[in-house]
C-alpha positions as CSV (number, residue, x, y, z in Angstrom):
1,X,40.7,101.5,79.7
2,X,42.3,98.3,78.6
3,X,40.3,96.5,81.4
4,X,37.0,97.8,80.5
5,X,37.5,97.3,76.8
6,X,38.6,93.5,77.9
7,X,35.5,93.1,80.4
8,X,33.4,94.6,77.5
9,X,34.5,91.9,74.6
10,X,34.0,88.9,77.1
11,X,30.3,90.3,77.8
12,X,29.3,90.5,74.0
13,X,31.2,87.4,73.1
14,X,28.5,86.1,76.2
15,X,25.8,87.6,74.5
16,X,26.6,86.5,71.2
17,X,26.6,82.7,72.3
18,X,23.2,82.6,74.0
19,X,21.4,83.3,70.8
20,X,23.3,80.0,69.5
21,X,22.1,78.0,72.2
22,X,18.3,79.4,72.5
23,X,18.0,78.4,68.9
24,X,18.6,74.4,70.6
25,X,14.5,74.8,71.6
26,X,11.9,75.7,68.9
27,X,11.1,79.0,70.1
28,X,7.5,78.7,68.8
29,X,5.0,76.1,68.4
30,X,3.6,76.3,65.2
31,X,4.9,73.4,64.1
32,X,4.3,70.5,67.3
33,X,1.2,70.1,69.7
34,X,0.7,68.5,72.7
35,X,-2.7,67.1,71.8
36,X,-2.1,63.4,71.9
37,X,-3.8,61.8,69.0
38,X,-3.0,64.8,66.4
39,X,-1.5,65.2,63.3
40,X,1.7,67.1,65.3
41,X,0.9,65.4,68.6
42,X,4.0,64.4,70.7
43,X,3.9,60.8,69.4
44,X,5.1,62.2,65.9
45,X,7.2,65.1,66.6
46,X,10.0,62.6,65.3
47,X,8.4,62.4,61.8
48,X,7.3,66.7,61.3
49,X,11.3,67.9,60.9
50,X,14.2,65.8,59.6
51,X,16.1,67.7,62.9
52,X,13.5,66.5,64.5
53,X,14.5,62.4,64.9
54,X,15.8,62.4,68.5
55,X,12.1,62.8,69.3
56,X,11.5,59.4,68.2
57,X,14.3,57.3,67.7
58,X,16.1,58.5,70.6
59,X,17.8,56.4,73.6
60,X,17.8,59.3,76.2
61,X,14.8,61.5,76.5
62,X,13.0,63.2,78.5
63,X,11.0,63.7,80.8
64,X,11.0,59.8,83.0
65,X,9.7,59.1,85.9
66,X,12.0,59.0,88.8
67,X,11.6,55.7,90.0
68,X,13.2,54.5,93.5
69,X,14.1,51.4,92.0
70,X,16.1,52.9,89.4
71,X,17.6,55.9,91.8
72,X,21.1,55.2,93.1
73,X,22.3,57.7,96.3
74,X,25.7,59.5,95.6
75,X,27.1,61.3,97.5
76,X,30.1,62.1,95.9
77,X,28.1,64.3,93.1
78,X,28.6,67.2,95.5
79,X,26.1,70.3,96.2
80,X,25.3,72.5,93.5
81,X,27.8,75.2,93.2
82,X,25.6,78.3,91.7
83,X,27.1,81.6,90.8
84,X,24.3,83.6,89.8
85,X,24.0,87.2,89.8
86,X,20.7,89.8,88.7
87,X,20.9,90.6,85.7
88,X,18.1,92.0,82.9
89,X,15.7,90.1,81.3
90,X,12.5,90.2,79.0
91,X,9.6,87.7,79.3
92,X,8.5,85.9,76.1
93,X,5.0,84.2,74.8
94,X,5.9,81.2,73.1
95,X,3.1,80.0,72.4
96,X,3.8,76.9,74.2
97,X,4.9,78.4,77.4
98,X,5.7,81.3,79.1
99,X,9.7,82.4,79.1
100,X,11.7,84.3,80.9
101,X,15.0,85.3,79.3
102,X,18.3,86.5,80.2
103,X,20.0,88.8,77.6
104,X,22.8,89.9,80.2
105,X,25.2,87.3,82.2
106,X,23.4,86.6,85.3
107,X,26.0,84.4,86.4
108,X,26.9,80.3,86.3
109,X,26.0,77.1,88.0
110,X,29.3,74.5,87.8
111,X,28.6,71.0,87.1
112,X,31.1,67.9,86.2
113,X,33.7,71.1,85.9
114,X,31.5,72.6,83.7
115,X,30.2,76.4,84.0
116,X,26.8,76.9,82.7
117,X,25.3,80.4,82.1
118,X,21.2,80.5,82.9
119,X,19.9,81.8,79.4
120,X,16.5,81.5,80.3
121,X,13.6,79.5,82.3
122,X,10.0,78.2,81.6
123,X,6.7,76.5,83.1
124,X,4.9,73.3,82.4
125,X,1.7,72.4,83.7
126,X,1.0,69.8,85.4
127,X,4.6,68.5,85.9
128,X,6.4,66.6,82.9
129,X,8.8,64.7,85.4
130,X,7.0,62.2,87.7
131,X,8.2,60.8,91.0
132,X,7.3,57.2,91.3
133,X,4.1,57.5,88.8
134,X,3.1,60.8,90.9
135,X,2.8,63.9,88.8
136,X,3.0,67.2,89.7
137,X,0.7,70.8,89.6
138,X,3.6,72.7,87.7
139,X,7.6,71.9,86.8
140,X,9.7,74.8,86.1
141,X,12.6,74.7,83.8
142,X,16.2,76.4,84.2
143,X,18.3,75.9,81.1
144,X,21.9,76.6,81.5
145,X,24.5,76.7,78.8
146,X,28.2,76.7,78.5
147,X,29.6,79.5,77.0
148,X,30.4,77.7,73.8
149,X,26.5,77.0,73.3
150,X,27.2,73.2,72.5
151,X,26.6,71.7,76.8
152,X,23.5,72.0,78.0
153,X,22.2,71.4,81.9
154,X,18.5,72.2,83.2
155,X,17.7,72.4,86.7
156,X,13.6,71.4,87.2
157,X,11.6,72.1,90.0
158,X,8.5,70.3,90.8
159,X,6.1,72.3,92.6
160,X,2.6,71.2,94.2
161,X,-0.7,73.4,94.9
162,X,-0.3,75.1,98.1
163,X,0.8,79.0,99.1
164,X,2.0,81.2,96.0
165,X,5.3,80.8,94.1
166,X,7.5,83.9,95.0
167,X,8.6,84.6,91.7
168,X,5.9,84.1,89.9
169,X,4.0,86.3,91.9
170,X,6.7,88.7,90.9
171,X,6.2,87.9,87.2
172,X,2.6,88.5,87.0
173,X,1.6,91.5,85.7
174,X,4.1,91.1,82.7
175,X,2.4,87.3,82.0
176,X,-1.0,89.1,82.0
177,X,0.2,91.6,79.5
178,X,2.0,88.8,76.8
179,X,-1.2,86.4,77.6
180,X,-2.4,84.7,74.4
181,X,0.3,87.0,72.2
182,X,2.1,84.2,70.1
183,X,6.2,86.0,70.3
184,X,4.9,88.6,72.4
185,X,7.8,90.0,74.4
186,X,7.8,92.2,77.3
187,X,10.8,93.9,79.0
188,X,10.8,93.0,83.3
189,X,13.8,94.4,83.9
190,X,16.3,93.3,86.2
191,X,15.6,89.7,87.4
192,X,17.4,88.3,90.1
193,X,17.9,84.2,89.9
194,X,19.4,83.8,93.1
195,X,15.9,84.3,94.8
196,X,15.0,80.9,92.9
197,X,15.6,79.6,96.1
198,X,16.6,75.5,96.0
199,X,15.3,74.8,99.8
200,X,17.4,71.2,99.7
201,X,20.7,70.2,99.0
202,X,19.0,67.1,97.6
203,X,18.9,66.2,93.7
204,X,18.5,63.6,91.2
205,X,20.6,64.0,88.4
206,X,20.5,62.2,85.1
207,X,21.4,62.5,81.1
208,X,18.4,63.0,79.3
209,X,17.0,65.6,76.6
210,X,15.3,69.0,75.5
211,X,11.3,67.7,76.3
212,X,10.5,69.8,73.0
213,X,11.9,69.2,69.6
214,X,14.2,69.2,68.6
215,X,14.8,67.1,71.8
216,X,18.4,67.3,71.9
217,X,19.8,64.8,74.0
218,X,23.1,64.5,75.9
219,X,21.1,67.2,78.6
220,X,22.5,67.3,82.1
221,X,19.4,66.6,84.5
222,X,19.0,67.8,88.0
223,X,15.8,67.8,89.4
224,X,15.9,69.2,93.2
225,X,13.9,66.7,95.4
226,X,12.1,69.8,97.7
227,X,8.8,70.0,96.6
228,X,7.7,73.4,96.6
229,X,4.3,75.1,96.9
230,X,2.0,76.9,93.3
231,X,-1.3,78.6,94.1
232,X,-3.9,77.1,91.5
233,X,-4.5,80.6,90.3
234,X,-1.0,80.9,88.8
235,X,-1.0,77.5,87.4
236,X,-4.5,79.0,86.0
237,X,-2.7,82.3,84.4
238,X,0.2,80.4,83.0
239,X,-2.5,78.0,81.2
240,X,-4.6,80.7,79.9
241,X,-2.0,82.6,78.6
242,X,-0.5,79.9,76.0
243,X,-2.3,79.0,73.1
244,X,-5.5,76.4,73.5
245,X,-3.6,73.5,73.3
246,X,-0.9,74.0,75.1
247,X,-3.4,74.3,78.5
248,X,-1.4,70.8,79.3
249,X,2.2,71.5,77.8
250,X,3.4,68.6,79.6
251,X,5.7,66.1,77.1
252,X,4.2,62.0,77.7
253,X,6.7,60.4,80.1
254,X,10.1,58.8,77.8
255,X,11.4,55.0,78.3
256,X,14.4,55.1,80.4
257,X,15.9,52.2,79.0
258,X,19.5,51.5,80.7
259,X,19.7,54.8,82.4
260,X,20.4,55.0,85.9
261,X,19.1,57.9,88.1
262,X,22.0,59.1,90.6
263,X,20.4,61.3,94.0
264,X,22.9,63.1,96.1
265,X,22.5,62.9,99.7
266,X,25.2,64.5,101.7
267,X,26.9,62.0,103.5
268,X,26.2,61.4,107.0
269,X,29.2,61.8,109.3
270,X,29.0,59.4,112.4
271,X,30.3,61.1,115.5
């Protein structure tokens, strides 16, 4: 009994921090647009909310373009190290994008020493994270949390046109049923994120920010190098289920300033 009531305060003291660190993205997009040239466009979501400054007076945002010039090889960095384990999940219309969220612990991904929970995962289309000036059909987002709520680390995945996404394929009948329903939510049930499949041991990694306000910085960047495959009809279903002008809900690319891009590439061991 004294195990289960221990097992039972860890999970809802879990719970109780993912709330905390959601609230780190504007859950709905009322407020900011991606429509370059407007009022709310991305060029003044520094000036719309006084939490809101990072957007434009910050040093370390995202997304960048991953240029070769600026990408050093480490590899000392190490594979990621994921934990992760099904768990349940409901699906969420932001108006913006399309989330998926975790309300159960579905496990950790360890970085720097640091465990980080996946809370929940999104969609941009086309890509908001460009390798060497190339962009990308679609860019899907995994943000990851310490328990504390205060560390945040996204894994991206950049994704081209070419044979269907596995879990989105999965996801579809619950998109259709939330499209254009601004804080629709749907249950999926369980939701399994060790099928999100990596496919390379290769990464860039980086420090950069949330790419909507309140565009927290201090975010831990890894973008996996594999380029995977997106039919054009589920780019098409994410885009028409977000509000008008979200159809591109792709943030402009940020300066990088004096950042440098570290890739891990495992070490080759000469026999």
């Amino acid at each position: 009994m004294k195990t289960i009531v221990i097992s039972t305060f860890l999970t809802i003291s879990l719970l109780l921090s993912i709330p905390l660190a959601s609230s780190q993205e504007v859950e709905d997009e009322l407020e900011f647009s991606y429509e370059s040239g407007a009022e709310n466009g991305p060029e003044h979501w520094g000036e719309i909310n006084l939490n809101w400054t990072k957007c434009g007076t910050g040093h370390q945002q995202s997304p960048i373009d991953l240029l070769n010039e600026r990408v050093q090889v480490n590899p000392y960095m190490g594979r990621l190290r994921r934990s992760y384990r099904p768990a349940n999940a409901i699906m969420k219309n932001r108006g913006h994008d399309i989330e998926l969220k975790w309300y159960e612990d579905a496990g950790s991904i360890q970085i720097d020493g640091d465990h980080y929970h996946p809370t929940q995962l999104h969609w941009h289309a086309p890509s908001e994270h460009t390798i060497n000036g190339r962009r990308f059909a679609m860019e899907m987002h995994m943000v990851h949390l310490t328990p504390d709520g205060k560390k945040i680390a996204v894994i991206g995945f950049l994704y081209k046109y070419g044979r269907p996404d596995p879990l989105l394929d999965e996801l579809e009948p619950y998109i259709k049923e939330i499209a254009n329903k601004n804080n629709e939510e749907e249950s999926v049930g369980i939701v399994d994120p060790r099928k999100i499949k990596l496919g390379s041991r290769k990464y860039y990694r980086y420090m950069g920010s949330l790419t909507v306000p309140p565009c927290t910085e201090g975010v831990v960047w890894t973008i996996v190098k594999k380029i995977r495959t997106v039919s054009r009809d589920q780019v098409h279903l994410l885009k028409d289920a977000v509000h008008e002008d979200a159809h591109d809900n792709c943030r402009p690319l940020q300066s990088i300033y004096d950042r440098m891009i570290n890739m891990y590439r495992p070490m080759k061991i000469n026999k």
